[in-house]
C-alpha positions in Angstrom: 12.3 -24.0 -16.1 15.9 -22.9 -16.2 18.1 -22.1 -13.6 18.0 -18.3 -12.9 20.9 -16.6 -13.1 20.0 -12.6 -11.6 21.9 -12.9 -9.0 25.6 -13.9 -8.8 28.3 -13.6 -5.9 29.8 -10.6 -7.3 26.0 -8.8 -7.7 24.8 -10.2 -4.2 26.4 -7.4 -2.5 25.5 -5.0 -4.9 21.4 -5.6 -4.5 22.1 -6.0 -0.8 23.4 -2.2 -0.5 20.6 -1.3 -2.5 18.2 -3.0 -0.2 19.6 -1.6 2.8 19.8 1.8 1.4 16.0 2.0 1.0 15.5 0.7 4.6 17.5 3.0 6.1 15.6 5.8 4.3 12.5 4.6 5.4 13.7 4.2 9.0 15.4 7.5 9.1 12.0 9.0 8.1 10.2 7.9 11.1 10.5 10.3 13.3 10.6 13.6 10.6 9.0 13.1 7.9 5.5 14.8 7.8 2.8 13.6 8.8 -0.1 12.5 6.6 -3.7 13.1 7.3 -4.8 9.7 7.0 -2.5 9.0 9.4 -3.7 11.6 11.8 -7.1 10.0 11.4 -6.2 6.6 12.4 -4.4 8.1 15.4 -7.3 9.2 16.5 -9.3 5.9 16.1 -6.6 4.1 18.2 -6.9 7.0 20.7 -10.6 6.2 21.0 -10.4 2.8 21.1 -7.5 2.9 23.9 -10.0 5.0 25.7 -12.9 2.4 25.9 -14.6 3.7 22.7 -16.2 0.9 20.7 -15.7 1.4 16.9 -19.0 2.1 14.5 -21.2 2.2 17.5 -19.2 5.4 19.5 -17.6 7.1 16.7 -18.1 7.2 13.1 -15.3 4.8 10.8 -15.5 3.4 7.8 -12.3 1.0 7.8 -12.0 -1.9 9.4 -11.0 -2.6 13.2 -7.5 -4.1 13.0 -5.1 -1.2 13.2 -7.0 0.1 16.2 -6.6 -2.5 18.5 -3.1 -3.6 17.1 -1.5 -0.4 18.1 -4.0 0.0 21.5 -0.7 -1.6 23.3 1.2 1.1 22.4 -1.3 3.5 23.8 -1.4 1.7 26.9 2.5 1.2 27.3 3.2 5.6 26.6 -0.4 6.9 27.2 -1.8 9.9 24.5 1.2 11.3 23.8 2.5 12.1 19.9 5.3 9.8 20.5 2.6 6.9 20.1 2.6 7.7 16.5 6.7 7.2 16.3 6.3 3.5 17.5 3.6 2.5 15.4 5.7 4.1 12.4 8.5 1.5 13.2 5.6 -1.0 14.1 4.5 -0.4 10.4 8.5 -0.3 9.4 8.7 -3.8 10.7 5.5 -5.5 9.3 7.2 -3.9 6.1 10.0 -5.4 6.7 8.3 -9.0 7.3 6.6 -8.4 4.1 9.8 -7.8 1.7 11.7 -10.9 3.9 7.9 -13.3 2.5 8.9 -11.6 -1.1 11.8 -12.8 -1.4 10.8 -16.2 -0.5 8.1 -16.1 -2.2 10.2 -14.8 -5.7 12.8 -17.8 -4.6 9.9 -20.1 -4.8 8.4 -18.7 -8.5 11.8 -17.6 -10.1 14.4 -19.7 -8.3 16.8 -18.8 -5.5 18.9 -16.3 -7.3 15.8 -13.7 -7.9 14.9 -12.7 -4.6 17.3 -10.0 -3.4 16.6 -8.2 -7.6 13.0 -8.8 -6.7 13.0 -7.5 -3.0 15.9 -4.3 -4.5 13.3 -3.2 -7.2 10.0 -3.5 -4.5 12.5 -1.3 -2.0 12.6 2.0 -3.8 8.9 1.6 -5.2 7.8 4.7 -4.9 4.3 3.9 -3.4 6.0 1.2 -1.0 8.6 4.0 0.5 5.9 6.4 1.0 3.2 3.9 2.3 5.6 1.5 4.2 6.2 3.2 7.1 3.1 5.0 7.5 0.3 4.4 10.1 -2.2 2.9 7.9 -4.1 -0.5 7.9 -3.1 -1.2 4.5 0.4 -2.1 6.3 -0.9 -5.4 7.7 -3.6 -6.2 5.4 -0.1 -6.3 2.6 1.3 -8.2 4.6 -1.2 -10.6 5.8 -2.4 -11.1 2.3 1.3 -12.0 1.0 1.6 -14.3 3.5 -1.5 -15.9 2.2 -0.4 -15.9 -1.0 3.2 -17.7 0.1 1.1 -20.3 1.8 -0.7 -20.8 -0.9 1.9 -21.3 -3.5 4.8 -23.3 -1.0 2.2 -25.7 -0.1 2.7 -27.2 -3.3 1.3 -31.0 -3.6 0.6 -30.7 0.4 -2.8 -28.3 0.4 -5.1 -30.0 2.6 -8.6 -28.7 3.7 -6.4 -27.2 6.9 -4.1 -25.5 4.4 -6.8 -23.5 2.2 -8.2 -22.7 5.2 -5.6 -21.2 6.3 -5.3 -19.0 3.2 -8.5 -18.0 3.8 -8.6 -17.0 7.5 -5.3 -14.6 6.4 -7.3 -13.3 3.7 -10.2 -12.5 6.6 -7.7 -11.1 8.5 -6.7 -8.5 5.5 -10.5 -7.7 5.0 -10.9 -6.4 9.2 -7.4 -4.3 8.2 -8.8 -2.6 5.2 -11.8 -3.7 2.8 -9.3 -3.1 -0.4 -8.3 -6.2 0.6 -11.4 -7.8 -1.6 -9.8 -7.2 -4.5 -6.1 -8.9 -4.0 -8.0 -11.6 -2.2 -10.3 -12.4 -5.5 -7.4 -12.7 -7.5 -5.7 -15.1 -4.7 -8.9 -17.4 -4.5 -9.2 -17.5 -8.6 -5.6 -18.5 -8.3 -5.9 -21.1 -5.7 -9.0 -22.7 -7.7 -6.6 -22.2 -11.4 -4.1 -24.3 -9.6 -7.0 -27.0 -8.9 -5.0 -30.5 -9.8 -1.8 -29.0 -9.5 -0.3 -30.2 -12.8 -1.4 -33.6 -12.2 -4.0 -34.9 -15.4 -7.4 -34.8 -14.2 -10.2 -34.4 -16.4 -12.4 -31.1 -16.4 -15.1 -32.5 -14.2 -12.9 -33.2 -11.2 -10.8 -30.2 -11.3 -14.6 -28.0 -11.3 -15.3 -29.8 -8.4 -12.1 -29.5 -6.9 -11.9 -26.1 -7.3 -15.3 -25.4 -6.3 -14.1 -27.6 -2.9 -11.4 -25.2 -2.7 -13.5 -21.6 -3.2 -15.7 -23.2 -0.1 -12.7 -23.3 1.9 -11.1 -20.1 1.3 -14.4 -18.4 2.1 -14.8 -20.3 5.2 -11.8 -19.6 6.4 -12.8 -15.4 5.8 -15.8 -15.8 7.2 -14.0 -17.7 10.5 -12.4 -14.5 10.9 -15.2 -11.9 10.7 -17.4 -14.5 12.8 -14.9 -14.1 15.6 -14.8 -10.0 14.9 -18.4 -10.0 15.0 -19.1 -11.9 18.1 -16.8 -9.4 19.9 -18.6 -6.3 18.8 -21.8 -8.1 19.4 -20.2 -8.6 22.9 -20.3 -4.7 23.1 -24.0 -4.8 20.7 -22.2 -3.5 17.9 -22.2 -6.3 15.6 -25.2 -4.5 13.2 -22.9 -1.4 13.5 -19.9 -3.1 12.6 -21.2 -4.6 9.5 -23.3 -1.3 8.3 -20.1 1.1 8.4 -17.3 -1.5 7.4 -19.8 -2.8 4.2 -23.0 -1.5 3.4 -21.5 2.6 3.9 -18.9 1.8 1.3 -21.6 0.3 -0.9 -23.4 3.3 -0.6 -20.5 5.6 -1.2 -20.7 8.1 -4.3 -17.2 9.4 -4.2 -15.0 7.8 -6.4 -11.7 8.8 -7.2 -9.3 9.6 -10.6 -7.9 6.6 -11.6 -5.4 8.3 -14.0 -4.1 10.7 -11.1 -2.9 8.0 -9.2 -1.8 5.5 -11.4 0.1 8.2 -13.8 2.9 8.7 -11.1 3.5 5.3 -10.1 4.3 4.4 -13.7 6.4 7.2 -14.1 8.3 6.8 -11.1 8.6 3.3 -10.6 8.3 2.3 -14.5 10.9 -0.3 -14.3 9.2 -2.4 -12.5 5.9 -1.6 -14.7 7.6 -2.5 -17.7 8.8 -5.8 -16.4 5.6 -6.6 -14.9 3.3 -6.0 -17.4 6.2 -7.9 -20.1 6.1 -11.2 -18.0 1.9 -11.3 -17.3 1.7 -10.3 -21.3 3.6 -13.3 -22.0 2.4 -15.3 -19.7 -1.1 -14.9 -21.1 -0.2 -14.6 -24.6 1.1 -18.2 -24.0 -2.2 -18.6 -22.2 -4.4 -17.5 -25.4 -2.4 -19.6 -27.8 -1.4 -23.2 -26.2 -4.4 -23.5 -23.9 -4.7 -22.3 -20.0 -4.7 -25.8 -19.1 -1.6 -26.5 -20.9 0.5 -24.0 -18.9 -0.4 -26.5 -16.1 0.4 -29.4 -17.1 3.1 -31.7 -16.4 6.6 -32.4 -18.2 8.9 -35.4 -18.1 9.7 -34.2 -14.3 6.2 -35.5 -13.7 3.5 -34.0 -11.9 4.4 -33.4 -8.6 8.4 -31.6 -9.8 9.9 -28.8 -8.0 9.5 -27.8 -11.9 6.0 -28.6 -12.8 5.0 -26.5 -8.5 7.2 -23.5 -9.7 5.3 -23.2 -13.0 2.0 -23.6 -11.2 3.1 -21.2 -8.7 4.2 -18.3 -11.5 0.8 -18.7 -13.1 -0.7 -18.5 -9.8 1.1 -14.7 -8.9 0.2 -13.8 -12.6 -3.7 -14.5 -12.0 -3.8 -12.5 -8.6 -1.6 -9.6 -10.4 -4.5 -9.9 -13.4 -7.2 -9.5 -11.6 -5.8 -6.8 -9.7 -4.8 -4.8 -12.9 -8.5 -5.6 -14.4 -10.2 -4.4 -11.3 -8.7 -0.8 -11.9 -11.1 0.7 -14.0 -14.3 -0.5 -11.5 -13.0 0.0 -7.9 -14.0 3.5 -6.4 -10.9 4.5 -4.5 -7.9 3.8 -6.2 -5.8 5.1 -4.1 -1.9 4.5 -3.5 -2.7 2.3 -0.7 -4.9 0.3 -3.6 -2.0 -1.0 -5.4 0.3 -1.1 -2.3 -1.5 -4.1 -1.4 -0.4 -5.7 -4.2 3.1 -4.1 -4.7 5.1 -7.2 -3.8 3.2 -9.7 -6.5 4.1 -7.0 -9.1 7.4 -6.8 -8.3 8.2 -10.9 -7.8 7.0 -10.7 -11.5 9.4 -8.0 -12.3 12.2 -9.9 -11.3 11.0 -13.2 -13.2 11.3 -11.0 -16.3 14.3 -9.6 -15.0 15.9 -13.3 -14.6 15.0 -14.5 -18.3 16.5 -10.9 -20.1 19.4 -11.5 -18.1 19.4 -15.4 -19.7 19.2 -14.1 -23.1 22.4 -12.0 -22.3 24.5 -14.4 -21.1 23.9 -16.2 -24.7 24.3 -13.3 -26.5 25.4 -9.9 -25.9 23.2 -7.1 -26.8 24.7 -4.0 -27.2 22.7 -1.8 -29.7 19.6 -2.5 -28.4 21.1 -2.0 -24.5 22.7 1.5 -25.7 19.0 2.3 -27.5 17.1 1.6 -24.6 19.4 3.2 -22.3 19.4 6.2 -24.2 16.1 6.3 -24.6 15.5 6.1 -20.5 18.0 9.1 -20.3 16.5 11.0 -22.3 13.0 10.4 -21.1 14.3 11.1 -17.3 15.8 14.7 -18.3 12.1 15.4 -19.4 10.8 14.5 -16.3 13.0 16.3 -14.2 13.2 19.2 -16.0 9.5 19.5 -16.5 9.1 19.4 -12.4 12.3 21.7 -12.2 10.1 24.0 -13.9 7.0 23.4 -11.8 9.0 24.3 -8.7 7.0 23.9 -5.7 3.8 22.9 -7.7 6.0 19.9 -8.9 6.4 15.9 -7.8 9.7 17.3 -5.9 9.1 20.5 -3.4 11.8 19.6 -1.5 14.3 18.2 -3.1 14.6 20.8 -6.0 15.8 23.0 -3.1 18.9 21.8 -2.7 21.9 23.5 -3.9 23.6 22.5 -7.0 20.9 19.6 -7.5 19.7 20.6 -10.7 23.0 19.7 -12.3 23.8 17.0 -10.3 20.5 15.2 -11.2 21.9 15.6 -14.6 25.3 14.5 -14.3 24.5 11.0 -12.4 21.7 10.4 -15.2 24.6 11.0 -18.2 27.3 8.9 -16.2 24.9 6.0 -15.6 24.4 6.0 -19.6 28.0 6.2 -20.3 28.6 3.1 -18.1 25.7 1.1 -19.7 27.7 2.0 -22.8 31.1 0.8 -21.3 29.3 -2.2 -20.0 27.9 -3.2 -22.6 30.4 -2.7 -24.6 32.8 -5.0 -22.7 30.5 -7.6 -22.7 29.1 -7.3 -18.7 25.7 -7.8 -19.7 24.5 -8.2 -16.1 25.7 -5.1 -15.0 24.4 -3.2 -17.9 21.2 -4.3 -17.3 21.1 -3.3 -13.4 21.9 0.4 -15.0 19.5 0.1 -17.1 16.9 -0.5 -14.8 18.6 1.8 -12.3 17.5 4.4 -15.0 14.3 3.4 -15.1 13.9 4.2 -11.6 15.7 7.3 -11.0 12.8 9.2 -11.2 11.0 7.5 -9.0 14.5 7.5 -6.5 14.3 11.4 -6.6 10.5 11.6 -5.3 12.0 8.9 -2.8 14.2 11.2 -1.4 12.0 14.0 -1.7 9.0 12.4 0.8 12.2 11.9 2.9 13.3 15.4 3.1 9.2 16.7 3.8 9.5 17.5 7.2 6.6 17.3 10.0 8.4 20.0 12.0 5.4 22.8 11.7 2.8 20.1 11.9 4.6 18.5 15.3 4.6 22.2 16.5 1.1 22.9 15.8 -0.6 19.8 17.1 1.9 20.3 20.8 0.4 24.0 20.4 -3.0 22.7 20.3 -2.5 20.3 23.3 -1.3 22.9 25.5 -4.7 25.0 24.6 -7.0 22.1 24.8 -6.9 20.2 28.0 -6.4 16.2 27.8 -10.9 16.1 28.7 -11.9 19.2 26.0 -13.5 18.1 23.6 -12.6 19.4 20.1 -14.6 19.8 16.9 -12.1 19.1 13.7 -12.8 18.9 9.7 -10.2 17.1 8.7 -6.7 18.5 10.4 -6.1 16.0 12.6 -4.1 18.3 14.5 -5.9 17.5 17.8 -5.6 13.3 17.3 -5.0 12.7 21.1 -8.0 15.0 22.2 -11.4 13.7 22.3 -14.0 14.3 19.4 -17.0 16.6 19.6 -19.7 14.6 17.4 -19.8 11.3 16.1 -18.6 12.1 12.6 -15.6 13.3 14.0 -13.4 13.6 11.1 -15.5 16.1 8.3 -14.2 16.4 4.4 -16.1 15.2 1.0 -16.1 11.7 1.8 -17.8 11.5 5.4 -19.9 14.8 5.0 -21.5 12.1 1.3 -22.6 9.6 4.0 -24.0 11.6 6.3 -27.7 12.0 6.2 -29.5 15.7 5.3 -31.0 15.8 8.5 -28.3 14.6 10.8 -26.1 17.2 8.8 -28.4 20.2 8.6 -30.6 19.7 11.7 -29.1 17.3 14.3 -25.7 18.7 14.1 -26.4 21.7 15.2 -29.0 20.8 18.1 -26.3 18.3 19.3 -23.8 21.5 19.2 -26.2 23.5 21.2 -26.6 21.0 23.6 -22.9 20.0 23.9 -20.9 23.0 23.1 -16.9 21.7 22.4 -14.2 23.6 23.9 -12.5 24.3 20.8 -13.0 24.0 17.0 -10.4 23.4 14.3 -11.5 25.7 11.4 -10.6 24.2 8.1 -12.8 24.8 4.6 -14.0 21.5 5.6 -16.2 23.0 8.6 -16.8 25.8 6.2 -18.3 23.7 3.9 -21.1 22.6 6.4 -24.8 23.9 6.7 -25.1 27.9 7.0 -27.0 27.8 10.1 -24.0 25.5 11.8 -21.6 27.6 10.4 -22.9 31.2 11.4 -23.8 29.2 15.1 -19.7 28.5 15.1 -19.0 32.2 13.9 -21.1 33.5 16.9 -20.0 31.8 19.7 -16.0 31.3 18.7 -13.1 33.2 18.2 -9.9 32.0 16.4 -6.7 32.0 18.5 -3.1 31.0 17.8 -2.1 28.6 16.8 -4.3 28.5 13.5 -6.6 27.1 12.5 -7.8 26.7 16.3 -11.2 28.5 17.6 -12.2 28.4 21.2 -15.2 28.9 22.7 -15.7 32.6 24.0 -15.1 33.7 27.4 -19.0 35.1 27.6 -20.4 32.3 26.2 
């Protein structure tokens, strides 16, 4: 392995501005930017748990525990207030944080010391990782818990004991009570740990089965250590057979599955940079694989077996097995999501800057300059499609916000033609390194603009409407909601208390069209929020909501009527 050479002292400070740039827009967005539903939901959860309600058993929930009762502190520090949702933004902020600080160790450890702040710069403006990083959302943690795994893992180098693996595995279980998506990342980590069986050392194929057989074992004890402790505490409230049929056997069961291609197709268009790297190195990583032998990758050289070379190597292929199984496991997991691959994000992007590291090799032996001015011309190009194809979407488009802006439209245009002209110059003059960063820089702009445009969506009507709400619905009302969320801090009218496609597939026909409705008679709510998700429910329910409510400002909030 070479010595990388992607960063240097006069770049340093140029990736660190970058970096702090995208912080700084994530932390500015705390407080105003709007508010997604998800996030609303798991509000709501937390709510209930800060108020004594046990998950699965009180109140219908299909992820796992761990967000609830990581933010119940700040529930019990500032009470039911919105302001709970503002701290566990910059609680999220900060695990983020802790997670691009473990990727760039971790891209140290794979690439060499001069990759991490490229690595950590590229992973920064990701669109999926600005819009997800700061959010209240489970898949927070369970990133960062499974990196950390990962780092363990692959630092450990020559010194993985039994303690070690187990380790690995107990973060892994952690990941899994956050958010079941976990299982995926956490496959590709254990076939990774048992691929690195031997590591580089000559063992024949009998003891490295064995060995990684030994080390599978481990990993899933450690998992199951920490579901065992989660499910002696809910058995502690006789919830354990609740915890385990919601968190497993109702996502099992689940027929909704989601567009793969309308999720994936704006990451890659956004954040295609890091795509292109990503997909280059695990292609030739592979390719290598498929012609010399997996084995052979893992080997030893004249360093000998237990090198700071030879544990690098077996620490790349290790990131490229988790980021494969991840990729393969596309086509066959139900929801994928954003969230999906932002548990992954990081791995993608410490591969991205290994790729980015060797171009930036070949340079310094020998400047490119038509290909450089080809490919840079060809990312110019292809960006002016993009915007002007959601210029002419207008508010239907990937940027409602930001096409608002005065004088943008030609702005947008301007920066994209400069930044070619000084690949050209750069080039041109034989400043390969810097050419390059514009070149990616390109690659990304798309992806920058949407940044800034999730930055400029503001939660001002949505902040407005849920203090509205509050002021109508006193702290004790119950509420009955589809899927608003606007009345997160009150308490819920029926079990399933949040109502849209996905819950209304698990509940049963009769609990929907029968029980529901006897429970409502019995245990009239004060107030109803009246979205097309409550619409969508049984005709009897619905009529029996018509005839005893009456809408009232602000929308969409019914209350029950003054005769009733």
């Amino acid at each position: 392995m070479t010595e990388p050479a992607c960063e240097t002292g006069r770049t340093r400070w140029l990736y660190l501005a970058v970096i702090g740039l995208g912080v700084m827009l994530m932390a500015g967005s705390i407080p105003r930017r709007g508010i997604d539903p998800d996030e609303l939901e798991h509000l709501h959860a937390g709510f209930c748990v800060w108020r004594g309600d046990v998950p699965y058993r009180d109140f219908f929930e299909h992820h796992g525990p761990g967000l609830y009762y990581l933010i119940w502190p700040v529930f019990k520090g500032l009470g039911p207030e919105l302001t709970v949702l503002w701290v566990s933004r910059g609680v999220m902020l900060c695990l983020s944080l802790a997670a691009l600080y473990l990727t760039y160790r971790l891209s140290c450890h794979v690439g060499g010391e001069r990759c991490g702040l490229p690595t950590v710069a590229g992973l920064v403006w990701m669109t999926i990782f600005q819009a997800k990083g700061m959010e209240l959302r489970p898949d927070v943690p369970a990133m960062l818990c499974l990196l950390s795994a990962l780092t363990w893992l692959c630092q450990a180098g020559d010194r993985r004991t039994p303690r070690a693996y187990l380790s690995v595995g107990f973060l892994c279980g952690l990941a899994l009570l956050f958010t079941q998506k976990s299982l995926i990342p956490m496959a590709g980590i254990g076939l990774a740990a048992c691929a690195g069986a031997g590591d580089g050392r000559t063992v024949t194929p009998t003891v490295r089965v064995r060995k990684a057989i030994s080390i599978a074992a481990l990993l899933g004890a450690g998992a199951a250590c920490a579901w065992g402790l989660a499910t002696a505490g809910f058995a502690c409230a006789g919830a354990a057979g609740d915890f385990w049929y919601s968190t497993w056997y109702q996502l099992w069961i689940w027929p909704v599955h989601s567009s793969r291609w309308d999720y994936l197709r704006p990451t890659l268009a956004a954040d295609l940079t890091i795509w292109a790297l990503a997909l280059s190195e695990c292609g030739g990583v592979i390719s290598n694989w498929l012609t010399r032998g997996f084995r052979s990758r893992l080997t030893p050289g004249a360093d000998g077996p237990t090198s700071d070379r030879t544990l690098h190597v077996v620490s790349h292929q290790q990131v490229v097995i988790a980021v494969s199984v991840c990729l393969a496991s596309i086509p066959f997991v139900k929801a994928t999501y954003p969230q999906f691959y932002f548990l992954w994000l990081p791995l993608l992007a410490i591969l991205a800057g290994s790729r980015y590291e060797a171009l930036l090799s070949k340079l310094k032996q020998r400047n490119r300059v038509v290909p450089m001015v080809a490919l840079a011309l060809g990312l110019a190009v292809l960006q002016t499609a993009l915007w002007t194809r959601t210029r002419a979407l207008g508010a239907d488009g990937a940027l409602p916000h930001f096409i608002q802006i005065p004088g943008v439209a030609w702005a947008v245009l301007l920066v994209i033609g400069v930044t070619f002209g000084a690949v050209v110059m750069l080039a041109w003059n034989h400043r390969g390194e810097y050419a390059l960063f514009a070149i990616c820089g390109l690659g990304m702009a798309y992806g920058v603009l949407r940044d800034f445009d999730m930055a400029l969506w503001s939660n001002r009507s949505q902040v407005a409407a849920i203090q509205a709400i509050q002021q109508q619905v006193s702290p004790q009302e119950r509420v009955f909601d589809g899927f608003t969320g606007l009345a997160a801090l009150r308490p819920h009218a029926w079990y399933y208390w949040w109502i849209n496609e996905y819950s209304l597939a698990l509940i049963p026909p009769k609990t929907r069209e029968q029980r529901l409705l006897e429970h409502l008679q019995q245990n009239p709510p004060a107030a109803l929020l009246f979205d097309r998700h409550l619409e969508s429910l049984p005709g009897p329910v619905v009529d029996w909501l018509h005839e005893h409510y009456a809408p009232v400002d602000p929308i969409p909030l019914w209350k029950l009527k003054a005769n009733r």
